[in-house]
VEXSE-255488 format. One record per residue (C-alpha): x, y, z. Coordinates in Angstrom, 2 decimals, padded with zeros to 5 digits. Layout:
# VEXSE-255488
X; Y; Z
...
END
This chain:
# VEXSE-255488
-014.05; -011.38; -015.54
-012.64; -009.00; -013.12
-011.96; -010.04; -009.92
-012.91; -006.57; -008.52
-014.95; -003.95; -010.12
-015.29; -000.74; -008.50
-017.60; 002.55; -010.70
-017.32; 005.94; -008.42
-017.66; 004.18; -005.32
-018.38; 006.77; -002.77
-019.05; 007.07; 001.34
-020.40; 010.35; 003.06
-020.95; 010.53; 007.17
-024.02; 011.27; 008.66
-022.30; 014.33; 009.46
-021.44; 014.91; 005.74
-018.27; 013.97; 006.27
-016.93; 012.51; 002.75
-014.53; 009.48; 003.52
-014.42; 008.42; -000.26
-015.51; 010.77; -002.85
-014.52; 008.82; -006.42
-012.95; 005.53; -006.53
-013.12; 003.56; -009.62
-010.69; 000.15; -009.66
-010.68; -002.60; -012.31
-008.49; -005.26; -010.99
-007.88; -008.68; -013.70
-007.99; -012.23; -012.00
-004.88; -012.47; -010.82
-002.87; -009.51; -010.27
-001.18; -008.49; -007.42
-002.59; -004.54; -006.66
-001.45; -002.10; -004.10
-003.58; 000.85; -003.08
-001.80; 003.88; -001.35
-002.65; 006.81; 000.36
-001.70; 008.99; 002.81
-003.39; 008.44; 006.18
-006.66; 009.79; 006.04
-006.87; 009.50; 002.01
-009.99; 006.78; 002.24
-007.75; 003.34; 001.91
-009.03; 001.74; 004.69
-012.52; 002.78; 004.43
-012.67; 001.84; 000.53
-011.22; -001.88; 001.62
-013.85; -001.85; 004.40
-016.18; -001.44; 001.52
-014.69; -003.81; -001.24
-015.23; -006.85; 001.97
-018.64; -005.81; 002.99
-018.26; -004.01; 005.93
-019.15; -000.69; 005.02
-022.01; -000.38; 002.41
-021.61; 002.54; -000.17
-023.16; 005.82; -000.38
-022.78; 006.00; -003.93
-022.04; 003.64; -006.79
-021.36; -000.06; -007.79
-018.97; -002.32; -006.59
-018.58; -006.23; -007.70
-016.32; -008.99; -006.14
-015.85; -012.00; -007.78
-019.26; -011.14; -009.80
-020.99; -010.86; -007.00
-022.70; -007.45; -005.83
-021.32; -005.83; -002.34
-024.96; -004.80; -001.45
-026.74; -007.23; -003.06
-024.99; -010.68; -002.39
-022.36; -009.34; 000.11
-022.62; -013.48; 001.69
-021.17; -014.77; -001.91
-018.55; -011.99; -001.53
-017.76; -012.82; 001.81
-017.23; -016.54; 001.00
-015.08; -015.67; -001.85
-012.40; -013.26; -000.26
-009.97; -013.60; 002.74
-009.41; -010.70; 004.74
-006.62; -009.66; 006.76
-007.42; -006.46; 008.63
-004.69; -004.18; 010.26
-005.37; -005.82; 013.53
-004.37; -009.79; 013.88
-007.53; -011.82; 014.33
-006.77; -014.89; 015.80
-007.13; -016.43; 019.42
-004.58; -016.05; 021.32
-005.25; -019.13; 024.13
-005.77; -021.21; 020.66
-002.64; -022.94; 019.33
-001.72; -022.40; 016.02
-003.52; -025.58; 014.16
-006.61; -024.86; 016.37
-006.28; -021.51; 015.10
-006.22; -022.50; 011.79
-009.28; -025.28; 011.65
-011.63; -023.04; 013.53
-011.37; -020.59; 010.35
-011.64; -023.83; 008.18
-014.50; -024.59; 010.24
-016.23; -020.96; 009.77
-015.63; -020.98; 006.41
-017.54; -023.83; 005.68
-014.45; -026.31; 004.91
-015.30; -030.15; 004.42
-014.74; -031.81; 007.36
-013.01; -034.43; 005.20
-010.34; -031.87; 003.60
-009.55; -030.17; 007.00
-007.26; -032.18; 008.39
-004.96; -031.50; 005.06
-006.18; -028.03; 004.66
-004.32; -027.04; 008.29
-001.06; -029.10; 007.43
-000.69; -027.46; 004.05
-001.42; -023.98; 005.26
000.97; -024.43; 008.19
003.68; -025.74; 006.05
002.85; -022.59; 003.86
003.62; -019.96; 006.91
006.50; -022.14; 008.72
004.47; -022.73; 011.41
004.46; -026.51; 011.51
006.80; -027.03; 014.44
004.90; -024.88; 016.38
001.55; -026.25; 015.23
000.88; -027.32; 019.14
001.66; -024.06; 020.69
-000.53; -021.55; 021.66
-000.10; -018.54; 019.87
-000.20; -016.16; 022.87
003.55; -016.92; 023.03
004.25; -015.85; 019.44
006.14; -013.40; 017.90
004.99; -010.32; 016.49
005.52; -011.73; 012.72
004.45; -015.41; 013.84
001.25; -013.85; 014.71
000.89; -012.01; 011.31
002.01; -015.31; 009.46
-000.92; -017.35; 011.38
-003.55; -014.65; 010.58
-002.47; -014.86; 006.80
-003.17; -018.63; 007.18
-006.53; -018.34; 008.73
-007.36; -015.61; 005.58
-006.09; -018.49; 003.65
-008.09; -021.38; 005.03
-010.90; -021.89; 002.66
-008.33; -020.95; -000.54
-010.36; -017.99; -001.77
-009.51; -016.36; -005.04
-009.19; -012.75; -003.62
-007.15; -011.83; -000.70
-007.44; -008.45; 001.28
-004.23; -007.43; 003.27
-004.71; -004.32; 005.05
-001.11; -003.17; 006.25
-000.16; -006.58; 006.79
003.58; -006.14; 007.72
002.81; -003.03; 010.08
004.79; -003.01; 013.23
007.22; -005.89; 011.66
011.08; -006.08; 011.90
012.60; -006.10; 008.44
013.63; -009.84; 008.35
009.45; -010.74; 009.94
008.42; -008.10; 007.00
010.08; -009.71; 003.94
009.49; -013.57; 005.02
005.72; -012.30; 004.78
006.41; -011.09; 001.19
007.62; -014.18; 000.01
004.34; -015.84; 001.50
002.49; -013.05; -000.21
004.19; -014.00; -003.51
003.80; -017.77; -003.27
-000.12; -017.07; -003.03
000.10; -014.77; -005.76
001.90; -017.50; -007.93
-000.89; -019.85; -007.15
-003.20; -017.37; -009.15
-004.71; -016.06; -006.13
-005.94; -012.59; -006.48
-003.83; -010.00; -003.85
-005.25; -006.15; -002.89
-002.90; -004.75; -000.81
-002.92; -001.77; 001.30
000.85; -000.70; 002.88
002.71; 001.72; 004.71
005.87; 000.50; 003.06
006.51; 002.25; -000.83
009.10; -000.03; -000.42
006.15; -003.23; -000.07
004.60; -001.88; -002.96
007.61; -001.62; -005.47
008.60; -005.07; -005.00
005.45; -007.09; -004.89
002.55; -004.98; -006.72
001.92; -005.53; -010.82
-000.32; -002.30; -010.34
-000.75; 000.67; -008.00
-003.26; 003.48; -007.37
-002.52; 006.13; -005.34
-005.51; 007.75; -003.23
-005.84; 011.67; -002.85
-008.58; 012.98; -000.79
-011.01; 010.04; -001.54
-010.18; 009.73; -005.62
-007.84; 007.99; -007.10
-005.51; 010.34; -008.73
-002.66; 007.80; -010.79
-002.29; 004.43; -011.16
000.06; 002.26; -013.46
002.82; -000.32; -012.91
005.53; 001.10; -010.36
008.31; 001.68; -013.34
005.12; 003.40; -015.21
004.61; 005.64; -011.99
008.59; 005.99; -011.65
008.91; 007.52; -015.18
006.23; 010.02; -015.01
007.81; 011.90; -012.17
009.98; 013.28; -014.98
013.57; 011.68; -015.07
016.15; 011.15; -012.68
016.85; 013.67; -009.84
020.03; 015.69; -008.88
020.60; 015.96; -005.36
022.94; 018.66; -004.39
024.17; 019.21; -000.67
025.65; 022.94; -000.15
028.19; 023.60; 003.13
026.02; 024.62; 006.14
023.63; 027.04; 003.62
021.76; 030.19; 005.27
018.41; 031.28; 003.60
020.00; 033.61; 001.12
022.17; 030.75; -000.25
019.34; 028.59; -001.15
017.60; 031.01; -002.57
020.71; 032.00; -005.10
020.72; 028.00; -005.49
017.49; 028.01; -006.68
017.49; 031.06; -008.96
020.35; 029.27; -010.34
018.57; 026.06; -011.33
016.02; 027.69; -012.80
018.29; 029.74; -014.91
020.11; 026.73; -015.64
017.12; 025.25; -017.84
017.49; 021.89; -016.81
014.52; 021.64; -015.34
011.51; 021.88; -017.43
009.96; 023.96; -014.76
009.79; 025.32; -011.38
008.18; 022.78; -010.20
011.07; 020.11; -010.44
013.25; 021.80; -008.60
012.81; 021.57; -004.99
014.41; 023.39; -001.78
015.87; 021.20; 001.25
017.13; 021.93; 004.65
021.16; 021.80; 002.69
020.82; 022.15; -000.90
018.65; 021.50; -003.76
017.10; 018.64; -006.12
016.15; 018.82; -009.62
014.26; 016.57; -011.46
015.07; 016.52; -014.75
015.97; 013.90; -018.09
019.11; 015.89; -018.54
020.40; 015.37; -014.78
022.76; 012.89; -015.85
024.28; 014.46; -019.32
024.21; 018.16; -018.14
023.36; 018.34; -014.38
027.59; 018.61; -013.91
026.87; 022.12; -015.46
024.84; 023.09; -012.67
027.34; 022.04; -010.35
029.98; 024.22; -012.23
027.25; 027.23; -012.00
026.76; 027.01; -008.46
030.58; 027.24; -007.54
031.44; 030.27; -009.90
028.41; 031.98; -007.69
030.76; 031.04; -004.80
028.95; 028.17; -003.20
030.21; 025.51; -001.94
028.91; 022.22; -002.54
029.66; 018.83; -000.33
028.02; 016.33; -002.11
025.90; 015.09; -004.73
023.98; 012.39; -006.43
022.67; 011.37; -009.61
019.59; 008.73; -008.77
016.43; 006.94; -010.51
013.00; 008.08; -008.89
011.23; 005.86; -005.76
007.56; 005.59; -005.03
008.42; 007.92; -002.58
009.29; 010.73; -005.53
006.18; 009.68; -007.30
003.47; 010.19; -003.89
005.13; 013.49; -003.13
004.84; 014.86; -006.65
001.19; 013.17; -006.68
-000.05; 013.90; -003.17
002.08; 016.99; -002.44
003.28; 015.47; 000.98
005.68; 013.05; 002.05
004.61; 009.36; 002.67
004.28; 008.76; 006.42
004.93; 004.99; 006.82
004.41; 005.58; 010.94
001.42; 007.51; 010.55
-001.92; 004.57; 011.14
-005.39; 005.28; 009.45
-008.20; 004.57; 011.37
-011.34; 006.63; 009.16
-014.17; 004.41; 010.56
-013.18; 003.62; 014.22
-013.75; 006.40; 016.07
-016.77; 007.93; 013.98
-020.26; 008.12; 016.11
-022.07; 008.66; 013.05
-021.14; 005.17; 011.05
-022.41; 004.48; 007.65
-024.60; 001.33; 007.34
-023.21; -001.68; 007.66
-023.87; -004.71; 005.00
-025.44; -007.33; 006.24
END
């Protein structure tokens, strides 16, 4: 069974406004997922809808076999859900934090008390267990909302830009959480503003382009279709006219399969091509007999960040924060 099943899921305003126009997402028990997007592409609206919170315009959408719109209680007892924003109580310590989700969740009272220790011990939290949370770090805070998301050990986990706002060292001690619930078997859809996040966690990605999904596959998958490795070529202090002649002579060159490949920057040029490494020295050679003068260059393997810009036609904005729903007058329905 798959632990979410999504058929041309759709969500238009009241003011016609289309948020999500095509979204389709099978996603196996298990896997670790990241959806991307650039802010305003539909990501947080379509996870709004895969938790209940938004109810569809247009097609079908199952979690954990249960309906959205028909049982959205069942799917709401079988998913945690970490939204952008932290949830917890910040005049509650951390373990009373922690039971009051075990409590809301419907938790035996018997298997609290073991529940809380084990989840606190799972976000190193347990010397601080007595504290209130008010007092917290940034990334403590984030860590203690994962645990309450956590409390009633539901098979599917929503993070919505969990890491957000997070100091490298706070950001990757949440990944390793993130994995050790993955390892568990624990189901993981992740939203990010990190292509870094994504690379090193996800199994799968889809990347979101004006409401439809427009490529998925595993990150090396997504890496190799951008077309081989890219040449990045710095030129002294270039004018116009001298990137221009550096581009004319790329394209001569024929080691890119086309125009497209080759791209223009503030100093110089890239090409993306298979032959970068094996022949892109006689580019180099071509662009000094023409007189130019190059300062540097690289040979390197493509990034997410190669793969969105080629996909999306804009770089990824990981300061950029999406907020479709918020300030809308005209809100879809909400499930109830």
């Amino acid at each position: 069974m798959s632990a979410i099943d999504a058929q041309h899921v759709a969500l238009t305003y009241s003011d016609g406004t289309q948020a999500v126009k095509d979204v389709s997402l099978d996603i196996p028990e298990g896997e670790f997922f990241g959806f991307l997007g650039a802010n305003g592409a539909g990501k947080t609206t379509t996870i709004k809808i895969l938790v209940t919170l938004l109810k569809p315009s247009e097609g079908t959408v199952s979690v954990n076999g249960h309906d959205v719109i028909a049982e959205p209680r069942e799917v709401r007892k079988s998913i945690g859900y970490m939204a952008q924003e932290t949830s917890i109580d910040e005049e509650l310590t951390a373990r009373e934090n922690i039971s009051f989700a075990c409590e809301a969740y419907g938790v035996p009272r018997s298997e609290r008390a073991n529940r809380v220790d084990e989840l606190l011990e799972l976000v190193d939290l347990k010397d601080v267990a007595e504290k209130r949370s008010k007092d917290f770090s940034g990334g403590m805070k984030k860590r203690l909302d994962v645990a309450t998301a956590l409390a009633h050990e539901p098979p599917i986990v929503f993070l919505d830009e969990p890491t957000t706002g997070l100091d490298p060292k706070a950001r990757n001690r949440l990944w390793d959480y993130f994995k050790r619930i993955n390892e568990r078997g624990t189901t993981i859809f992740l939203t990010t503003q990190y292509l870094e996040e994504a690379d090193q966690l996800c199994e799968r990605i889809s990347v979101l382009k004006d409401g439809e999904v427009a490529i998925s596959g595993s990150p090396n998958e997504l890496k190799s279709r951008v077309g081989g490795d890219i040449l990045e070529i710095e030129l002294d202090d270039p004018n116009e006219r001298e990137l221009d002649e550096a581009y004319d002579i790329a394209v001569k060159s024929g080691l890119a399969n086309s125009t497209d490949a080759i791209e223009q920057t503030e100093d110089g040029i890239n090409v993306t091509s298979s032959e970068a490494r094996r022949h892109g020295t006689d580019l180099l050679v071509s662009l000094r007999n023409a007189g130019l003068t190059i300062t540097g260059f690289n040979v390197r393997r493509p990034t997410l960040d190669d793969v969105f810009l080629k996909v999306t036609g804009e770089e990824y904005d990981a300061d950029g924060d999406e907020r479709e729903t918020d300030d809308r007058t005209s809100a879809p329905e909400v499930v109830q």
